[in-house]
C-alpha positions as CSV (number, residue, x, y, z in Angstrom):
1,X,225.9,10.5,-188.0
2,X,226.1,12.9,-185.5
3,X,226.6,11.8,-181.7
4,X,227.3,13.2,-178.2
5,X,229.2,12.3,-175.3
6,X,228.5,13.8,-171.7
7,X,231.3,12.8,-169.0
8,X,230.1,11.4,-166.1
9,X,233.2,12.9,-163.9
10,X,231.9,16.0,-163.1
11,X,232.2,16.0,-159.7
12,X,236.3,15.2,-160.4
13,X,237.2,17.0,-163.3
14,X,234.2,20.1,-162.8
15,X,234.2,20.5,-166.6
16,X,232.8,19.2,-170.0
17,X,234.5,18.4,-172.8
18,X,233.1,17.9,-176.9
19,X,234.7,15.5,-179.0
20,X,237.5,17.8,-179.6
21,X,238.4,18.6,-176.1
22,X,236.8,21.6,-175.8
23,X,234.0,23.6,-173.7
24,X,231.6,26.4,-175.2
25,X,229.3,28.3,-173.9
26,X,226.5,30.2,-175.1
27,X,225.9,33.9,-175.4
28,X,229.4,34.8,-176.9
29,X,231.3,34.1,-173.5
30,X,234.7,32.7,-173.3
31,X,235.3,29.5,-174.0
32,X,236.9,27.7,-170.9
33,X,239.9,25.5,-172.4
34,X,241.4,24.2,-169.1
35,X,238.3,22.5,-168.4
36,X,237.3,24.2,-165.2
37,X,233.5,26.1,-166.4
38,X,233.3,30.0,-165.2
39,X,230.3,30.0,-162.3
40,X,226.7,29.8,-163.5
41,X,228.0,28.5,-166.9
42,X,225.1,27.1,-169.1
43,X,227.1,24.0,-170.9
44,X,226.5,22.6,-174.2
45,X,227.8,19.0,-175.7
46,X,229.6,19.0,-178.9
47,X,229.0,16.7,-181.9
48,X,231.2,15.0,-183.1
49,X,231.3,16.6,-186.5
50,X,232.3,20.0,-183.8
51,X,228.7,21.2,-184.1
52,X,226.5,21.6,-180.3
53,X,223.4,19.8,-179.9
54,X,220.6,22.0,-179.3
55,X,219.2,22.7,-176.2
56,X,220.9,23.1,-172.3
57,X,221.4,19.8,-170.6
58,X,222.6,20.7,-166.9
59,X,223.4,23.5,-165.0
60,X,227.4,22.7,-163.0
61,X,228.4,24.1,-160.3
62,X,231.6,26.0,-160.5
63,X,233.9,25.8,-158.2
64,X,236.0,27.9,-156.1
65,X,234.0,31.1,-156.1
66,X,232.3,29.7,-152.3
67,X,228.8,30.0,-153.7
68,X,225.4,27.9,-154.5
69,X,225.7,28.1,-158.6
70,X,223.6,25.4,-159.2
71,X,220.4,26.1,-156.9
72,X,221.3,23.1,-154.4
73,X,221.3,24.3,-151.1
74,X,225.3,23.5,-151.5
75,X,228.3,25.3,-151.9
76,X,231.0,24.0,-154.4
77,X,229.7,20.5,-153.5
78,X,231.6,17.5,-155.3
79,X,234.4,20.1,-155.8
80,X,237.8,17.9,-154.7
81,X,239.6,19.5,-151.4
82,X,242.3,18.6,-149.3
83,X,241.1,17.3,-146.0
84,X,240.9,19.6,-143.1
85,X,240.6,22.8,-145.7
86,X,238.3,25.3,-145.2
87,X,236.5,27.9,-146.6
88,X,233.7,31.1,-146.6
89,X,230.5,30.4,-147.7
90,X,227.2,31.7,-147.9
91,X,224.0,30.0,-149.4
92,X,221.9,33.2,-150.1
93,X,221.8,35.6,-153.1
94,X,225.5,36.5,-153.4
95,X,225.0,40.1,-153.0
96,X,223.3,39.6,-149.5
97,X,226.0,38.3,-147.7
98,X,227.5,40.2,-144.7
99,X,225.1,43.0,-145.5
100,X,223.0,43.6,-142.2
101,X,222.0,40.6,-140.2
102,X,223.0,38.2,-143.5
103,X,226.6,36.4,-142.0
104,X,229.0,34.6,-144.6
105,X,229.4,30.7,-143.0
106,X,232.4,28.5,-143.3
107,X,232.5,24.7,-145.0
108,X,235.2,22.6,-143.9
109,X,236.3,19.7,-146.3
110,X,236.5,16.7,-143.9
111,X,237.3,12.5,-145.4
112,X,239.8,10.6,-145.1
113,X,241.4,10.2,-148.7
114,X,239.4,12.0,-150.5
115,X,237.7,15.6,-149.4
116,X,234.6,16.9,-149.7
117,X,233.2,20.3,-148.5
118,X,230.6,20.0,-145.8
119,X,227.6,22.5,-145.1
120,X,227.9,25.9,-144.7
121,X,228.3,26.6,-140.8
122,X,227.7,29.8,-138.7
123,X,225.7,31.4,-142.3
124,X,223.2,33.9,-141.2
125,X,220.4,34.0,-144.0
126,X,217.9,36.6,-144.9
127,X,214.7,37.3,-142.6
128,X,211.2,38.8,-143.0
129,X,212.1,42.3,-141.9
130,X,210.7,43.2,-138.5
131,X,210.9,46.8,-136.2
132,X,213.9,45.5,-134.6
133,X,216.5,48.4,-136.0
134,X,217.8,45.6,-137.7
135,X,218.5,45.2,-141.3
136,X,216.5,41.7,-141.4
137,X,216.2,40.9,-145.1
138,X,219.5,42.0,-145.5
139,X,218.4,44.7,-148.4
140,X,220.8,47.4,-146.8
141,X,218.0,49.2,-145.4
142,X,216.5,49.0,-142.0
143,X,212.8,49.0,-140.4
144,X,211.6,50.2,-144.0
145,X,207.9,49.1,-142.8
146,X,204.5,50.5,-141.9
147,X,201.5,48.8,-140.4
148,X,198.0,50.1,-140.6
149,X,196.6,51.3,-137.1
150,X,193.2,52.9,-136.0
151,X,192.2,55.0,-133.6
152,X,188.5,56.0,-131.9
153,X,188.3,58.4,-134.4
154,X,189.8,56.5,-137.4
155,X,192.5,54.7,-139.6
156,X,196.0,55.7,-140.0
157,X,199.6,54.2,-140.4
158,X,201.8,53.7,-137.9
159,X,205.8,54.4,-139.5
160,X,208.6,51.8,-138.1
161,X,211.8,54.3,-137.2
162,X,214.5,53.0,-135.0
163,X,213.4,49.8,-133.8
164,X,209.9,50.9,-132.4
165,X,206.4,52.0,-133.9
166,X,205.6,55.5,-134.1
167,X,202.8,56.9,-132.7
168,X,199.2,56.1,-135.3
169,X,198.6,58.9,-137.8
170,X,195.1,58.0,-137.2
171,X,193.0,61.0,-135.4
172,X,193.1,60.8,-132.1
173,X,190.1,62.0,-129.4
174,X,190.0,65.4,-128.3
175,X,187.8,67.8,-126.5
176,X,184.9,68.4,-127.3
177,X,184.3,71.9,-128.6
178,X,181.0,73.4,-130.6
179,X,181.6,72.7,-134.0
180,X,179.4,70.0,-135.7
181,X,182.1,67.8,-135.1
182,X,182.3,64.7,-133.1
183,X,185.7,65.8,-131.5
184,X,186.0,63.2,-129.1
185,X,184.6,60.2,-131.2
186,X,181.9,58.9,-128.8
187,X,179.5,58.5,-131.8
188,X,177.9,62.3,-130.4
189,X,178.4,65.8,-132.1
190,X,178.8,68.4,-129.3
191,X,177.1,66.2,-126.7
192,X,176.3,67.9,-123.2
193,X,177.8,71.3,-124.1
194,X,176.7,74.5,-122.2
195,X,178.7,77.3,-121.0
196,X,177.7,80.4,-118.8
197,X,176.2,83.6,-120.3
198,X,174.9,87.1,-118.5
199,X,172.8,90.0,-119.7
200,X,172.3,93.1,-117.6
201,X,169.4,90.9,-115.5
202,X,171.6,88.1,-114.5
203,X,173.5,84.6,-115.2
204,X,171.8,81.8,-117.3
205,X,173.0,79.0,-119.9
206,X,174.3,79.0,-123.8
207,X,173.7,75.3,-125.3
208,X,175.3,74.3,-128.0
209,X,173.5,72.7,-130.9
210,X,174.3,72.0,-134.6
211,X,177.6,73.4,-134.1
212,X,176.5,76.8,-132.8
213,X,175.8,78.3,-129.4
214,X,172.3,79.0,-128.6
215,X,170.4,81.9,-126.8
216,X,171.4,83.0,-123.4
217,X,168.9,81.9,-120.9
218,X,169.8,84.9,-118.5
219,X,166.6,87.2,-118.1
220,X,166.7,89.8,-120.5
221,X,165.6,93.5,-119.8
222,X,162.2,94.5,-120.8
223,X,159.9,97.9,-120.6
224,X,159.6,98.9,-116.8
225,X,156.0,98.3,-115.4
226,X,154.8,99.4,-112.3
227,X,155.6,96.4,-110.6
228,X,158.2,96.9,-107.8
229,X,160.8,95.2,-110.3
230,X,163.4,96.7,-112.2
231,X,162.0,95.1,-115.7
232,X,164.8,96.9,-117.7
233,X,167.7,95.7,-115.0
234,X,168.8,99.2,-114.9
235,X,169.5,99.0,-111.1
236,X,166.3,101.4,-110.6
237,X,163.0,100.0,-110.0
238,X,159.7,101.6,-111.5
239,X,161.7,104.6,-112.3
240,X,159.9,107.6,-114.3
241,X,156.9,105.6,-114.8
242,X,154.1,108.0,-115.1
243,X,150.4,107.8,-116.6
244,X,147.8,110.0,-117.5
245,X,144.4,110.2,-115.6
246,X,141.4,112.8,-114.7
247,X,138.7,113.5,-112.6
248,X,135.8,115.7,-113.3
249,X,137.9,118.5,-113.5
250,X,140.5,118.0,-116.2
251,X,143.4,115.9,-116.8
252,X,146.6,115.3,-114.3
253,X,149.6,112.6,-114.0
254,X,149.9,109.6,-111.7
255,X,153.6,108.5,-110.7
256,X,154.3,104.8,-109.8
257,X,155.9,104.4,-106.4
258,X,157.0,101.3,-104.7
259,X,154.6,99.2,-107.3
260,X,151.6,101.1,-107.4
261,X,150.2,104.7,-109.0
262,X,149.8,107.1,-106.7
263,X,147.4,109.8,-106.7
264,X,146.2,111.5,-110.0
265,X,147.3,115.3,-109.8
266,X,144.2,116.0,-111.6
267,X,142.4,118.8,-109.3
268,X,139.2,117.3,-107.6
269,X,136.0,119.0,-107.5
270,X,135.7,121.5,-104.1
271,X,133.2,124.0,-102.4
272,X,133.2,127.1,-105.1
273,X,134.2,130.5,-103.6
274,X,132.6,133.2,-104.3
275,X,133.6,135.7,-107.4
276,X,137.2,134.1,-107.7
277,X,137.6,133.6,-111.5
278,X,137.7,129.8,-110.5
279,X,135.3,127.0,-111.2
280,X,135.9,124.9,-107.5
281,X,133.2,122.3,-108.3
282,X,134.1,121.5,-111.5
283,X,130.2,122.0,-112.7
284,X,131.6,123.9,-116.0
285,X,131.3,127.2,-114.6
286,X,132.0,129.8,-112.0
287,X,128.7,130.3,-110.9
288,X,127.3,133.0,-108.3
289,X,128.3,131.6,-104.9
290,X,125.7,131.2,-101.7
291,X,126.9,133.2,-98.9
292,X,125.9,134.0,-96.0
293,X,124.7,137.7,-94.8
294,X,126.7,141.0,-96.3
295,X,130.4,141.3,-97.0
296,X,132.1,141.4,-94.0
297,X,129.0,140.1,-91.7
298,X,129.8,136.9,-89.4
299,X,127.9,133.4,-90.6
300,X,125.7,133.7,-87.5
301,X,124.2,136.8,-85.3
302,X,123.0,136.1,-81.7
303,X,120.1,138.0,-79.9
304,X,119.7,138.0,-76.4
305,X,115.6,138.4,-76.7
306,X,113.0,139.6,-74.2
307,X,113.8,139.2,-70.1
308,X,112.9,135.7,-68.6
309,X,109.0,135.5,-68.3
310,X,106.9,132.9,-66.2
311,X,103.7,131.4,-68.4
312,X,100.0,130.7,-66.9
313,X,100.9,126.8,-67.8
314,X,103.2,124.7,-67.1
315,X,104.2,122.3,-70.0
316,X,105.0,118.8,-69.1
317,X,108.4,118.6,-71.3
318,X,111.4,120.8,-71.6
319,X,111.5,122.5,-74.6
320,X,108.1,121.1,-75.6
321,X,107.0,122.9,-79.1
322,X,104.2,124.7,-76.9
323,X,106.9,126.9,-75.0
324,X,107.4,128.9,-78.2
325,X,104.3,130.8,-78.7
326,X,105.6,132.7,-75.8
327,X,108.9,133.9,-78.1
328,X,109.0,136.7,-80.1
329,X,111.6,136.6,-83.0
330,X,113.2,140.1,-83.4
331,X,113.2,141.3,-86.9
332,X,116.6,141.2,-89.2
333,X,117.6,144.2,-89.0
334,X,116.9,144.7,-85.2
335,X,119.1,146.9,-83.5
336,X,120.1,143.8,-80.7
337,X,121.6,141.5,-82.9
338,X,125.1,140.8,-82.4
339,X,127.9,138.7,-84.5
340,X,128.4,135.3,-83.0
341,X,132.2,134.7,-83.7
342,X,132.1,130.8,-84.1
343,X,131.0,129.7,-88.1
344,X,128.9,127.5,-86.2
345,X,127.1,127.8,-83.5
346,X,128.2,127.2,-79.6
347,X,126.4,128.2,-76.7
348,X,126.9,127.5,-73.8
349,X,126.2,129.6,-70.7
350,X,124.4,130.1,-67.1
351,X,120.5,129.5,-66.7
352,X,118.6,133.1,-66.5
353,X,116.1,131.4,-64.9
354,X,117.8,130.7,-61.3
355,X,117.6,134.3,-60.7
356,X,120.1,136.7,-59.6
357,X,122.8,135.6,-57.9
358,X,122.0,131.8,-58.2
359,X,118.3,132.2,-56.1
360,X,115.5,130.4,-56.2
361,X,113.8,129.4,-59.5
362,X,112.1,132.4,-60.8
363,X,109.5,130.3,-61.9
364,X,108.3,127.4,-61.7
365,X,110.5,124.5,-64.2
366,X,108.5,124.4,-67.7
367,X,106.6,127.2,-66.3
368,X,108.6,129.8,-67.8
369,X,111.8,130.4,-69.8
370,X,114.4,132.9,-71.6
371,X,114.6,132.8,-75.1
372,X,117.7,133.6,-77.1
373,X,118.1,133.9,-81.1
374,X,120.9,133.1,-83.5
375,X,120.3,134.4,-86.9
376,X,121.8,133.1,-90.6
377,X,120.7,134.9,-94.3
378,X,121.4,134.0,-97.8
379,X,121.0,134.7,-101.3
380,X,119.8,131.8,-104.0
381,X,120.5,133.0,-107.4
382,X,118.3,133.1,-110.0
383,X,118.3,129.1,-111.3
384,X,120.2,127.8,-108.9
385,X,119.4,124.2,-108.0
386,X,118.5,123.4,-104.5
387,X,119.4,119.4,-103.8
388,X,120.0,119.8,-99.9
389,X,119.9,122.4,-96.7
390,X,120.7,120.5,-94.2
391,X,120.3,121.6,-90.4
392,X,122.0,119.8,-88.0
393,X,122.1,120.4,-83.8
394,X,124.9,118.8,-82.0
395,X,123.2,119.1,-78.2
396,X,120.7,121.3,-77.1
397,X,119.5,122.0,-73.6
398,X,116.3,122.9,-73.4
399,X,114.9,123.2,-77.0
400,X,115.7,124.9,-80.1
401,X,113.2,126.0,-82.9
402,X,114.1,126.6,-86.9
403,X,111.8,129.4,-88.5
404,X,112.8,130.2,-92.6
405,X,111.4,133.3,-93.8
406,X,112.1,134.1,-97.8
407,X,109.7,135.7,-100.6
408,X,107.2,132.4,-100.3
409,X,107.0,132.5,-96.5
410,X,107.5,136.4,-95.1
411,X,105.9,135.6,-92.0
412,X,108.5,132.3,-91.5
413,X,107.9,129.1,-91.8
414,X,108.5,126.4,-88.9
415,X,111.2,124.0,-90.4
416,X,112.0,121.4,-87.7
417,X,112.5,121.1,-83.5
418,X,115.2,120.1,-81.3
419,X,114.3,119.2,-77.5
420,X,116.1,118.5,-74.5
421,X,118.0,114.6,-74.8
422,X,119.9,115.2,-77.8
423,X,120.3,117.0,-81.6
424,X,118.4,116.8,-84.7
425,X,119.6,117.0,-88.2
426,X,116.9,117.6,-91.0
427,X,116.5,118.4,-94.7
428,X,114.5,122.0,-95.0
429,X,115.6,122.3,-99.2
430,X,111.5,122.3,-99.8
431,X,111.7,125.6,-98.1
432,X,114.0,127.3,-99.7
433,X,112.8,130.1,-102.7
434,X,115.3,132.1,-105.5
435,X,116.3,135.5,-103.2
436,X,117.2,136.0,-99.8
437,X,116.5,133.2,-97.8
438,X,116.5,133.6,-93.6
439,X,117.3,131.2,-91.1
440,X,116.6,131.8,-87.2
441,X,116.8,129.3,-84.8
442,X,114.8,130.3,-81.4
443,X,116.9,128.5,-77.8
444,X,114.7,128.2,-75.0
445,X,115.7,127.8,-71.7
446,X,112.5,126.4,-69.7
447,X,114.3,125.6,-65.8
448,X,117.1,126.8,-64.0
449,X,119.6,124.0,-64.9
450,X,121.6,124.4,-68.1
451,X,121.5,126.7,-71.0
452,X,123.2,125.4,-74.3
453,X,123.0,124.7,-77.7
454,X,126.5,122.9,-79.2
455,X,127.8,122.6,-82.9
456,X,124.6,123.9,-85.0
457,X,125.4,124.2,-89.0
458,X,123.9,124.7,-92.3
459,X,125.3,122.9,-95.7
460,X,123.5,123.8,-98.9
461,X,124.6,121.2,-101.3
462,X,126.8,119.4,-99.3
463,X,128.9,122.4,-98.5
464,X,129.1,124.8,-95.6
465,X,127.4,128.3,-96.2
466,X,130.7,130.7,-96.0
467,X,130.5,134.4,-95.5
468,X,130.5,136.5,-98.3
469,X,134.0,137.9,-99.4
């Protein structure tokens, strides 16, 4: 029969012995003979027939290596000592002590007969680490940590180095630039972004949107108008700006100036001249001019007429339309007519009817008179179209007469009257015949006053007659 026997004097002897007074232990170790068990010695008892029992039963603590082999919280406890002995101690993992902040204690066996080790004093055991620069956990490293961080913009780490927290790796905030980006992490891409832009017509605004810069708000140059503006920002305004145009007779240019066309160079319709090559009126032709008399003749000849006469009646107006069948017009080619210098006619000069010398009134006033002539002559081509002759007396003083004499009326024709109190102006075209066509006005002068007749004309068409070239 097999049987074991476990000592109960540990804590005095520190060992085991098997019924033949000696200690084993497993895995192939030594085998302890003096009865003191190496440290963290798993023991077995021994049969009595010198076999073990199976299985561990307990776990001693070994003394005098100064640590915690069986798990206790105590050091070499029920180990004998001499009282007042001390010694190092240190209840961590072995390999911790007096690495980093870990400090080896002291027990100090205190009784009276018998010793016994007390706890370990003044130990320093491992701590959590912390950023301290101290090796906390006693691992022979320090501040090996990192803490998770954020930012505006993100998440990121923040590194432990030399007791203190680096800055977070997390992105920080920055300007904000055009991108597409969100650059300062407000929860807005490229919020409120503009920045100044010119063209040739001034300063506007680039906005930025969707990451890119968008069109300049700056007037930009377009095709110069005549508008008083330079359109095209050239520094010139309306510059070179011309158009066409026309008028009746052909085609010219307009030039802008100060915001508006000027004048159209285009050649405007005038009076035609006579035999020049040159179509004046614009009518499509140069047609045979009207002139007036022969080449080189004045546009008006004067004729002094017959000596002052008194009548058997006296009329009761000046120049009354009676007076005249007393006159007797000289013929055209009478040898008294004279050229009259002005192109119109002005005359102006003393009464023949005071007398010689300023006397009395040779007769009576309306009872007698001088006459004087002014002659004009022209030639209507063949087909030429007769809108107006107009005959027009400034002043007269006392009356003037118009006769026409052409191919329809050889013995004249009366056209109109002018009297004393003013001129007359009237249309005689109804008179006028293809040929020569002649004009004589008849001046009486009916009291000894005044004897005038001021600005008289002719226009055939609207223009003046001219003399022939």
């Amino acid at each position: 029969m097999r049987s074991s026997l476990l000592l109960s004097l540990l804590a005095v002897s520190g060992c085991v012995c098997g019924g033949n007074g000696s200690m084993l232990r497993v895995g192939g170790t030594t085998t302890n003979t003096t009865g003191v068990p190496d440290a963290g010695a798993i023991w077995f008892t021994v049969a009595d027939d010198g076999g073990v029992d199976a299985g561990p039963r307990v776990v001693l603590e070994a003394c005098g290596n100064h640590l915690d082999d069986d798990g206790d919280g105590a050091v070499d406890e029920d180990c004998s000592c001499s009282v007042g002995e001390t010694r190092r101690c240190f209840s961590g993992t072995p390999a911790q002590g007096g690495v980093g902040a870990c400090r080896v204690g002291e027990q100090v066996c205190e009784g009276e007969e018998f010793g016994a080790w007390s706890e370990c004093r003044g130990e320093v055991l491992p701590l959590p680490e912390l950023c301290n620069g101290v090796d906390d956990d006693c691992d022979g490293t320090v501040d090996t940590l990192t803490q998770a961080c954020t930012s505006a913009c993100g998440s990121g780490t923040s590194v432990c180095t030399a007791g203190a927290w680096s800055t977070c790796s997390a992105p920080q905030p920055g300007v904000e630039v055009c991108n597409g980006l969100d650059d300062d992490c407000d929860g807005q891409i490229d919020e409120s972004l503009a920045r100044a832009c010119s063209s040739t017509c001034g300063a506007g605004t680039e906005t930025c949107t969707a990451g890119a810069w968008g069109v300049c708000t700056a007037p930009a140059p377009s095709v110069e108008v005549c508008n008083n503006v330079d359109d095209d920002c050239d520094g010139q305004v309306d510059e070179s700006l011309t158009r066409g145009c026309a008028s009746m007779c052909g085609t010219g240019t307009e030039t802008c100036s100060a915001g508006g066309w000027g004048s159209c160079t285009a050649r405007t319709p005038s009076a035609e001249i006579c035999g020049n090559g040159i179509d004046e009126n614009c009518d499509g032709m140069d047609e045979r001019c009207v002139c007036i008399g022969t080449v080189g003749q004045t546009p008006w000849q004067i004729h002094q007429g017959e000596s002052p006469t008194c009548w058997p009646q006296t009329f009761p107006s000046n120049g009354n339309t009676g007076e005249y069948q007393y006159s007797t017009i000289p013929s055209a080619n009478d040898p008294g007519w004279a050229p009259h210098g002005a192109p119109n006619i002005s005359f102006d000069t003393v009464s023949t009817m005071c007398g010689a010398g300023g006397g009395p009134d040779l007769c009576n006033c309306r009872a007698g008179g001088d006459f004087t002539y002014f002659q004009t002559s022209f030639t209507l081509p063949s087909g030429y179209q007769v809108n107006s002759m107009i005959v027009s007396i400034g002043n007269v003083d006392d009356g003037v007469k118009v006769t026409i004499y052409n191919a329809n009326h050889p013995n004249g024709v009366v056209g109109g009257y002018a009297f004393l109190g003013g001129g007359a102006t009237a249309d005689l075209a109804q008179y006028l015949v293809s040929g020569t066509n002649r004009i004589v006005l008849t001046h009486v002068d009916d009291c000894c006053q005044i004897r005038r007749i001021a600005n008289a004309s002719i226009t055939l068409n609207g223009s003046a007659i001219n003399g022939c070239p």
